[in-house]
C-alpha positions as CSV (number, residue, x, y, z in Angstrom):
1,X,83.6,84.9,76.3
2,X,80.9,84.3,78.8
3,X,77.4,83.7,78.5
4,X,74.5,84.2,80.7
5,X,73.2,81.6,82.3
6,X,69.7,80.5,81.2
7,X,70.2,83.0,78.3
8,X,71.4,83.4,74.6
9,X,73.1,86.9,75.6
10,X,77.6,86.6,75.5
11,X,79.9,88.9,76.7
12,X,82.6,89.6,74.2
13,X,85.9,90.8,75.0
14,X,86.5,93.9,72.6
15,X,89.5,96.3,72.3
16,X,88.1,99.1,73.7
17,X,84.7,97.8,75.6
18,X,82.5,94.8,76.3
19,X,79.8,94.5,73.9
20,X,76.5,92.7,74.1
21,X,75.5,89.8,71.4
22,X,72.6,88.4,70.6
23,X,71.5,86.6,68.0
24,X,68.3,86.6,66.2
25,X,68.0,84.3,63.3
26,X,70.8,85.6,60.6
27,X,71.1,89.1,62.3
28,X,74.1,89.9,64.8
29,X,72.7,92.5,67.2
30,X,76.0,94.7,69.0
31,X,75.3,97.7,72.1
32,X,78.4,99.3,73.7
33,X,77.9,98.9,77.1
34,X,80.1,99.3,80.2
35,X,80.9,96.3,82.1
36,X,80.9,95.6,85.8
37,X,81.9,93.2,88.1
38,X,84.2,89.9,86.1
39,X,82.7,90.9,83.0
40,X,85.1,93.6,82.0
41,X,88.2,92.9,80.0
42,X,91.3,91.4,81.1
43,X,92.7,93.2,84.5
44,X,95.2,96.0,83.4
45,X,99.0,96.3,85.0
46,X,98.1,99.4,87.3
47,X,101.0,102.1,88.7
48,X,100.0,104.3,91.7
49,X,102.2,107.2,91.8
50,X,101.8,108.9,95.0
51,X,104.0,112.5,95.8
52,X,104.1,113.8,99.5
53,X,103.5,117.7,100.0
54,X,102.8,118.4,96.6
55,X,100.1,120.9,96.3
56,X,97.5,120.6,93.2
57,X,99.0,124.0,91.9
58,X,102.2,122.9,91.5
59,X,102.2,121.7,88.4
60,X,101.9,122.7,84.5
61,X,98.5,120.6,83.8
62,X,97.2,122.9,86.4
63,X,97.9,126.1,85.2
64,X,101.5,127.0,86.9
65,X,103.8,129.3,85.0
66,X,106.8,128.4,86.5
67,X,107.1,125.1,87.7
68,X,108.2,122.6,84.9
69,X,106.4,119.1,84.9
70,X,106.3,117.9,81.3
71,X,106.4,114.2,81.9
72,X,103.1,114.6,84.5
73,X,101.5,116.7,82.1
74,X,101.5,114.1,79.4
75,X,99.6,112.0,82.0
76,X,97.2,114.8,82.5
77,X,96.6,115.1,78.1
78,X,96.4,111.6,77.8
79,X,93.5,110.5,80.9
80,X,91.5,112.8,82.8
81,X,92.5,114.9,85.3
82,X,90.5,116.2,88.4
83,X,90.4,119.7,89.5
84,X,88.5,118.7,92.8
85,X,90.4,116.2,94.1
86,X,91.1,116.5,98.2
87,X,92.3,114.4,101.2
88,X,89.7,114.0,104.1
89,X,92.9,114.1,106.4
90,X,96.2,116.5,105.5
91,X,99.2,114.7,107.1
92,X,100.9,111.6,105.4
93,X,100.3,109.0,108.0
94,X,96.5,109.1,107.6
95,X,96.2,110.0,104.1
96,X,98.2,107.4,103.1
97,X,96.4,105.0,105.2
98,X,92.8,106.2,103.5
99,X,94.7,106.1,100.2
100,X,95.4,102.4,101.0
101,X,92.2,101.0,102.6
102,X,89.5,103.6,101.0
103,X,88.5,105.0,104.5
104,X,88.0,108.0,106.4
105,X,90.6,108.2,110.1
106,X,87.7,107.9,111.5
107,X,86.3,104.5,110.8
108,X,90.7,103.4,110.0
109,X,91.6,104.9,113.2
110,X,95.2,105.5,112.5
111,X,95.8,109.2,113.7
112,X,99.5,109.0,114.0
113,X,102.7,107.2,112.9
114,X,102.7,104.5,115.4
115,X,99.5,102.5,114.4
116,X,99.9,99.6,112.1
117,X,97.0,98.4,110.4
118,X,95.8,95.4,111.7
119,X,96.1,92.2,110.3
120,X,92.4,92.1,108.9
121,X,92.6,95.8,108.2
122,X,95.9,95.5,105.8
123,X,94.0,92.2,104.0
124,X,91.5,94.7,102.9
125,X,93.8,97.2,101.3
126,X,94.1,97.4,97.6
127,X,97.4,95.9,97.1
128,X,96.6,93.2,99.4
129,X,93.4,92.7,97.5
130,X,95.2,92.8,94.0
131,X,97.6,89.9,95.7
132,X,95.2,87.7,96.5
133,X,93.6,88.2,92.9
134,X,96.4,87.0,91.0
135,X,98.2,90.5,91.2
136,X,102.2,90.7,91.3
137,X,102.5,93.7,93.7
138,X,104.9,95.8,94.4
139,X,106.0,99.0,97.0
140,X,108.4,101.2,96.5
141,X,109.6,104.5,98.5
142,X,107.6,106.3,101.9
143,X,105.1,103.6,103.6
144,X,104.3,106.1,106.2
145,X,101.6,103.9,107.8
146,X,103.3,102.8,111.4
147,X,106.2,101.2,112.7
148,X,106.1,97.7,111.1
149,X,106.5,97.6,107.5
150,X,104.9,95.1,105.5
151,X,107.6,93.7,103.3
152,X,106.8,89.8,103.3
153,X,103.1,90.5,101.9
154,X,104.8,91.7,98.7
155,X,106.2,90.3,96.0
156,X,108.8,93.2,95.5
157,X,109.3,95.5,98.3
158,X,112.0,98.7,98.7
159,X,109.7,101.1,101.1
160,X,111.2,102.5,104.0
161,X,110.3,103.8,107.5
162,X,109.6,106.8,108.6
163,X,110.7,110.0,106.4
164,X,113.8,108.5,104.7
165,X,116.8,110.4,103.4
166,X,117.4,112.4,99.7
167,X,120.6,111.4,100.4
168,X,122.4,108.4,101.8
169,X,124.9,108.7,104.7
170,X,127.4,106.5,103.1
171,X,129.0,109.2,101.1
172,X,130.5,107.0,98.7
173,X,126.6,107.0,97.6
174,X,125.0,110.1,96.8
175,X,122.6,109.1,94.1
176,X,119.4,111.6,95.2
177,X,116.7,109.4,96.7
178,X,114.0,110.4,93.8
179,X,116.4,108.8,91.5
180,X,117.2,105.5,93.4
181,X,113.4,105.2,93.4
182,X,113.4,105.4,89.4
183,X,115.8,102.6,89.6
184,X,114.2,100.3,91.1
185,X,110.5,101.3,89.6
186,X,112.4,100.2,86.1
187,X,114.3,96.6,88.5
188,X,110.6,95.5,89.4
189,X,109.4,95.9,85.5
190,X,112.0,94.1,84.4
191,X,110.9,91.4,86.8
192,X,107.4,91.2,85.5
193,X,105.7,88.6,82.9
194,X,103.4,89.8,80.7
195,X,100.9,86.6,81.0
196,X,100.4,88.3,85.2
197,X,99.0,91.7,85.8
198,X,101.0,93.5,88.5
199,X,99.9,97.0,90.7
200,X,102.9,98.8,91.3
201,X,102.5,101.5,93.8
202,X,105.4,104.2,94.0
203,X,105.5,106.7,97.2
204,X,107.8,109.2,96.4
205,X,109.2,111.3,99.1
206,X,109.4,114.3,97.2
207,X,108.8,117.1,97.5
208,X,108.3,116.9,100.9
209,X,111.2,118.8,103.3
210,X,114.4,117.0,105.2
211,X,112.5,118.4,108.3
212,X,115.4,119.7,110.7
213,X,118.4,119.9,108.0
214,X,120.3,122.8,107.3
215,X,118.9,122.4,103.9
216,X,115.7,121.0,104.1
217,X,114.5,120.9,100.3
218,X,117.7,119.1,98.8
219,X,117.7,118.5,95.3
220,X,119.3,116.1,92.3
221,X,122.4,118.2,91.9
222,X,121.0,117.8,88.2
223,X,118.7,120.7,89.2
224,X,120.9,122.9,90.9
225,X,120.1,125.7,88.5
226,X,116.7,125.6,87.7
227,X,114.6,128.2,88.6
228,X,117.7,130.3,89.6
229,X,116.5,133.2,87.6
230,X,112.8,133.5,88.3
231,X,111.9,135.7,91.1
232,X,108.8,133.2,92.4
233,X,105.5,135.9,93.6
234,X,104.7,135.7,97.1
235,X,101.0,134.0,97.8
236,X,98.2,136.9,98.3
237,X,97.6,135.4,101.2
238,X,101.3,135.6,102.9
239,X,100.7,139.0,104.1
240,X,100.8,139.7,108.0
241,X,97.4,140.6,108.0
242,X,96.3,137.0,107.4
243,X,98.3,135.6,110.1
244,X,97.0,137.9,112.5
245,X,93.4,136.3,111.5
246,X,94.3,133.0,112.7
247,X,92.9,132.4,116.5
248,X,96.0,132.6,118.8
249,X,96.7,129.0,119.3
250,X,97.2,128.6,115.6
251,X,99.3,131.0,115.8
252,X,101.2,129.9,118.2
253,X,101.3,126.1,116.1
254,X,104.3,124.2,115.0
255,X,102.6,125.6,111.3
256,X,104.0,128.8,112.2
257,X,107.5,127.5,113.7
258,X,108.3,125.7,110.9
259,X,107.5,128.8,108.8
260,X,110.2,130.6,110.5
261,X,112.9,128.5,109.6
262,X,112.1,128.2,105.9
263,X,109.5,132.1,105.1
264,X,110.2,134.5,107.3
265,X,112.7,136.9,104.9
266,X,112.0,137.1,101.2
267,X,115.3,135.5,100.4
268,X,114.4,132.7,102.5
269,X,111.2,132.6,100.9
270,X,112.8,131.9,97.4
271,X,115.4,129.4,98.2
272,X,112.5,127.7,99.8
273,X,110.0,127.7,97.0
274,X,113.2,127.4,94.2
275,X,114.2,123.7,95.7
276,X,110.6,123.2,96.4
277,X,109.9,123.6,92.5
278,X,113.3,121.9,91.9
279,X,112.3,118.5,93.9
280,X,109.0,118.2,91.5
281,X,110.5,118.4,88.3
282,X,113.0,115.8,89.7
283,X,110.1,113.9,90.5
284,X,108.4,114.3,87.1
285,X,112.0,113.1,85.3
286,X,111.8,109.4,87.5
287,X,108.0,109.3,85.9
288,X,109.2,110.2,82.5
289,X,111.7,107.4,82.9
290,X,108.9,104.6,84.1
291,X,106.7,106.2,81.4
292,X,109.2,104.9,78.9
293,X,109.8,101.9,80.6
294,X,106.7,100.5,80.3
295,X,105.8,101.8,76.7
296,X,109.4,100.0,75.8
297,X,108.1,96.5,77.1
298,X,105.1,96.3,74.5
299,X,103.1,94.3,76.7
300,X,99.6,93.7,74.9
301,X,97.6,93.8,78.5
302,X,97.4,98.1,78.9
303,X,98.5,99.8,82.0
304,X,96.4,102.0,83.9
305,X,97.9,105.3,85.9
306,X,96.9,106.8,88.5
307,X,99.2,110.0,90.3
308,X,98.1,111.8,93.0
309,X,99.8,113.4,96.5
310,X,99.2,112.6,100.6
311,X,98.3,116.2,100.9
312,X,99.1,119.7,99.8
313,X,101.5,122.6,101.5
314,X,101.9,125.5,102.6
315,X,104.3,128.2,100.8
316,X,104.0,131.2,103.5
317,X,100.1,131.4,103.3
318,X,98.3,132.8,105.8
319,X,102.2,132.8,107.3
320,X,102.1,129.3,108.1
321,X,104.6,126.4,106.5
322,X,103.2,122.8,105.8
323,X,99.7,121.5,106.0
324,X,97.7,119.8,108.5
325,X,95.2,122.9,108.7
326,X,91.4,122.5,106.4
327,X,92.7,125.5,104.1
328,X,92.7,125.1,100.7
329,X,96.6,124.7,99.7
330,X,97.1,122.1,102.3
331,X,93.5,120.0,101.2
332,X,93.6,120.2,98.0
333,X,95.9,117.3,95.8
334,X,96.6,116.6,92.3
335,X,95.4,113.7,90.6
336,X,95.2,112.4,87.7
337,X,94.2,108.7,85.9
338,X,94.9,107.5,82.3
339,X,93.5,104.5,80.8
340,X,95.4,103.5,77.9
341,X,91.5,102.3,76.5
342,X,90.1,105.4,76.4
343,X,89.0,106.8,73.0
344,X,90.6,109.6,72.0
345,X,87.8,112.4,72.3
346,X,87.7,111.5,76.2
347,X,91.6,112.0,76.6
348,X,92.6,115.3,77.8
349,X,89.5,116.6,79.8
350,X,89.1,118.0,83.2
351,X,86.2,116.6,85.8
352,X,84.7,119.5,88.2
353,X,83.4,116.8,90.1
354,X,84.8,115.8,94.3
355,X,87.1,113.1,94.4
356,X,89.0,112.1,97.6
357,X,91.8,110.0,98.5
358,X,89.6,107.3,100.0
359,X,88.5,107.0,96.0
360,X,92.0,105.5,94.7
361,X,91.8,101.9,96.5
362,X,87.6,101.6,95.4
363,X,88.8,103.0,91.8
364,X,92.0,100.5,91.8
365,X,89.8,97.6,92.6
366,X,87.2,98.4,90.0
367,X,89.3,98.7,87.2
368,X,90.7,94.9,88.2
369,X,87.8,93.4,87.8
370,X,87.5,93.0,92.5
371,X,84.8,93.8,95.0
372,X,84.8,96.9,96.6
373,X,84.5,95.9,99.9
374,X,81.3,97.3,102.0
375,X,83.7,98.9,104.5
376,X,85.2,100.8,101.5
377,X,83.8,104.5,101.9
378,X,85.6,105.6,98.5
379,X,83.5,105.4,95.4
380,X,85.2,104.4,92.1
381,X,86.2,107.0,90.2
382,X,86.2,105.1,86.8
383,X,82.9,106.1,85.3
384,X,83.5,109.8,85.3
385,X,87.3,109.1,83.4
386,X,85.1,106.9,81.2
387,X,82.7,110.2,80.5
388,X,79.7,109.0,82.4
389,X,77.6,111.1,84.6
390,X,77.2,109.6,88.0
391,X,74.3,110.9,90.0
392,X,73.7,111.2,92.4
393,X,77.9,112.0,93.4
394,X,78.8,113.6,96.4
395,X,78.4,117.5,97.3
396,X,80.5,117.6,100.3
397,X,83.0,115.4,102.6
398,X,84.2,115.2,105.9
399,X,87.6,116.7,107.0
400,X,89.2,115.7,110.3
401,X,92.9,116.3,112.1
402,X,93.9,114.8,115.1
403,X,97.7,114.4,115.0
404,X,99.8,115.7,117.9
405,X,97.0,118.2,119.2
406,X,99.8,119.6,121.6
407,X,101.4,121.1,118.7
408,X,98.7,121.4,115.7
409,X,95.6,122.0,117.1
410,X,92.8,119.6,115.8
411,X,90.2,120.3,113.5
412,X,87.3,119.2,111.5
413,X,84.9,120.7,109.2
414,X,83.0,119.9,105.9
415,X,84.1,121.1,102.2
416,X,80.9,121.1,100.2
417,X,81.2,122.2,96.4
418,X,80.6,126.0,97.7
419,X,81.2,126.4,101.0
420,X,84.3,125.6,103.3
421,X,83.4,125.1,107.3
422,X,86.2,124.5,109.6
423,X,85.6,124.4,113.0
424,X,88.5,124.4,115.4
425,X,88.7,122.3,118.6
426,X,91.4,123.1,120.5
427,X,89.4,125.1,123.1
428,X,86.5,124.0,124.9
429,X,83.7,125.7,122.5
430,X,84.6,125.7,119.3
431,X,86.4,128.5,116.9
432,X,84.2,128.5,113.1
433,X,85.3,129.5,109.8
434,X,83.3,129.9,107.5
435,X,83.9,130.8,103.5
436,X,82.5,130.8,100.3
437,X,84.8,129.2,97.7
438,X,83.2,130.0,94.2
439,X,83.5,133.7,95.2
440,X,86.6,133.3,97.3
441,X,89.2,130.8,96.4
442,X,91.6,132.0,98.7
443,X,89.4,132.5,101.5
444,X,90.1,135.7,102.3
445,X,87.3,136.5,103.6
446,X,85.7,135.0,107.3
447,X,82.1,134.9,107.1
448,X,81.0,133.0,110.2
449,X,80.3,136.1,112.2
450,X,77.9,138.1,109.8
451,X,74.4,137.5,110.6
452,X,73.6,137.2,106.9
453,X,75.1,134.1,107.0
454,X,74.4,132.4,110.2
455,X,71.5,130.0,108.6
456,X,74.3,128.5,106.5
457,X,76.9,128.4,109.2
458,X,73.4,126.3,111.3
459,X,73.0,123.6,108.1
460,X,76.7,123.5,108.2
461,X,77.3,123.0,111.9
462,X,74.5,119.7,111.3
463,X,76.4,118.6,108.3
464,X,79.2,118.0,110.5
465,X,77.7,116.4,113.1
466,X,76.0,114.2,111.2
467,X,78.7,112.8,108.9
468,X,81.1,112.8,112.0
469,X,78.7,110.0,113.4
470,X,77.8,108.7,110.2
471,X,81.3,107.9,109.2
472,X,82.4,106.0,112.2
């Protein structure tokens, strides 16, 4: 309890929500109101589940008929999910960094997989902020933010460098990576006390490829047969004609190499998508098991979720294989958050609303009762899964890709909730895109060179040069 000072108001801890007290004589006044700041109840135990490659489609919750995710789909009936929810960089080096600190690659600065964050940088990171707030914290599977891991600033630490392995070389090993990472989800619960809140963020590696192996999808030999039957639709959007939109020197792009190796015939096409499909329901088992794991301990102090993916991925659209490029598949990301808390008419919806990546660490920190940092650019995401309207809210972002220009040519562009600009800079003036999303999901359709639309393609081209400097 906590009163005011130079007031007779208290702040009362409550199941469900603060409420304000006063009293008056031999009446008991009681609002509902939403705390802020330390006067919020008790910090929850937070997990941060974090997929790589995995496309928002990809799952049941969002609609997909044939992909089987029943343990992620709880999540998604249980807490709010968003349908809007993008990364302001597609590649897992920078997302995962923006996931981590709340910021753009621009203001960050880490555009590859060599750049560590910097001491004062990494302070300001969620986990590193749930540390130093009484957190236990713990990291398990793909890091993917430069060359020196951070093991000694957490309590319990199994990431790894670089891409990792599904499986282990020693052969007298061949548990399948996803699996190892369940493991050792359910060794650092068993470590924890229930009188200290802990953050345990969990980076799978799946779905994402074994880039360069003769079988590049592997999955749990569990899985072998699933999805051996279904004959798996080709995207609208995989037809030649598509490709041949592209300018040449995305054509030309390691997007397009690595869609040779793994698209380019129809039965390559399947076996692709079939292990692709075949990784994520892995995936979805490992949460099922931490799921349980958690509910088993009984802990009174709730635990907040929160899944999501470093990016999406391509499966032959626009003949292209992987992400990196501002189309929708590779932008767009599942996510979803449950609080335990919530009352039950508030379970189970959908937000229309943009969320980004940079919005987990701000959200994160929120919900555990810590500053958001001013150099945060994230906003928290917790009063829209509490069914508040915030307004204003954001109607576009910024979208920016500078990783190995020599073989993905850069780009940058602004998604606003209608309208998707991309403008390519690979050349020395730039390449526009321009579409219409409510009337074209799958942008189909180019619309920066009819004159109808030019004074759109103008307030865009400003947009994006004024958040590019803003965002610095």
């Amino acid at each position: 309890m906590k009163r005011l000072l130079g007031s007779s108001w208290w702040y009362v801890s409550q199941p469900d929500l603060w409420r304000l007290v006063a009293w008056t004589g031999f009446f008991l006044i009681v609002s509902p109101m939403t705390a802020t700041g330390a006067d919020r109840l008790p910090p929850p135990n937070i997990v941060v589940i974090v997929a790589d490659d995995l496309r928002a489609d990809a799952l049941g919750c969002m609609g997909h008929p044939i992909v089987q995710t029943p343990h992620i789909d709880r999540l998604a009936q249980e807490g709010v999910l968003f349908r809007n929810a993008f990364v302001t960089t597609s590649i897992c080096a920078v997302s995962r960094a923006s996931i981590l600190c709340g910021q753009y690659a621009r203001r960050h600065g880490i555009h590859d997989f060599a750049t560590d964050f910097t001491a004062e940088a990494l302070a300001q990171t969620y986990p590193l902020l749930l540390k130093k707030a009484g957190y236990r914290i713990g990291f398990i599977g793909k890091y993917g933010v430069g060359r020196n891991l951070p093991a000694k600033e957490f309590d319990y630490w199994r990431g790894f460098p670089g891409q990792g392995f599904y499986f282990a070389k020693d052969k007298a090993n061949q548990q399948h990576l996803t699996a190892r990472m369940g493991d050792q989800a359910l060794e650092f619960l068993n470590s924890c006390q229930p009188d200290q809140p802990f953050c345990l963020s969990i980076s799978f590696k799946a779905p994402h490829a074994q880039d360069g192996a003769e079988r590049e999808f592997p999955p749990d030999p569990r899985d072998e047969k699933l999805y051996s039957e279904v004959t798996i639709p080709r995207p609208v959007t995989a037809d030649e004609r598509f490709f041949r939109l592209l300018p040449p020197f995305v054509q030309k792009s390691e997007g397009r190499r690595r869609w040779e190796r793994r698209f380019a015939t129809e039965e390559m096409f399947q076996r692709t998508v079939r292990d692709y499909y075949r990784l994520i329901t892995g995936m979805d088992r490992e949460i099922g098991r931490i799921r349980q794991a958690v509910a088993q301990k009984g802990w009174s102090r709730p635990t907040l979720w929160i899944f999501t993916s470093d990016n999406g991925f391509f499966l032959g659209e626009r003949g292209m294989a992987d992400k990196w490029f501002m189309y929708e598949e590779s932008i767009r990301v599942p996510l979803i958050v449950v609080d335990p808390r919530l009352p039950r008419q508030l379970r189970g919806r959908s937000v229309e609303v943009l969320a980004l990546n940079i919005d987990i660490a701000p959200t994160i920190l929120d919900w555990a009762g810590i500053p958001i940092p001013s150099t945060m650019q994230g906003r928290s995401l917790r009063p829209w899964v509490e069914g508040q309207t915030v307004s204003p809210w954001r109607r576009d972002f910024f979208y920016e890709h500078h990783t190995f220009p020599k073989i993905i040519p850069p780009s940058e562009g602004v998604r606003t909730d209608r309208w998707s600009y991309i403008r390519w800079l690979a050349q020395d003036s730039a390449v526009e895109e321009l579409y219409e999303i409510l009337t074209d999901p799958k942008q189909q359709q180019n619309l920066a060179g009819k004159q109808e639309y030019q004074a759109t393609l103008e307030q865009l081209r400003q947009r994006w040069a004024q958040l590019r400097k803003e965002l610095e």
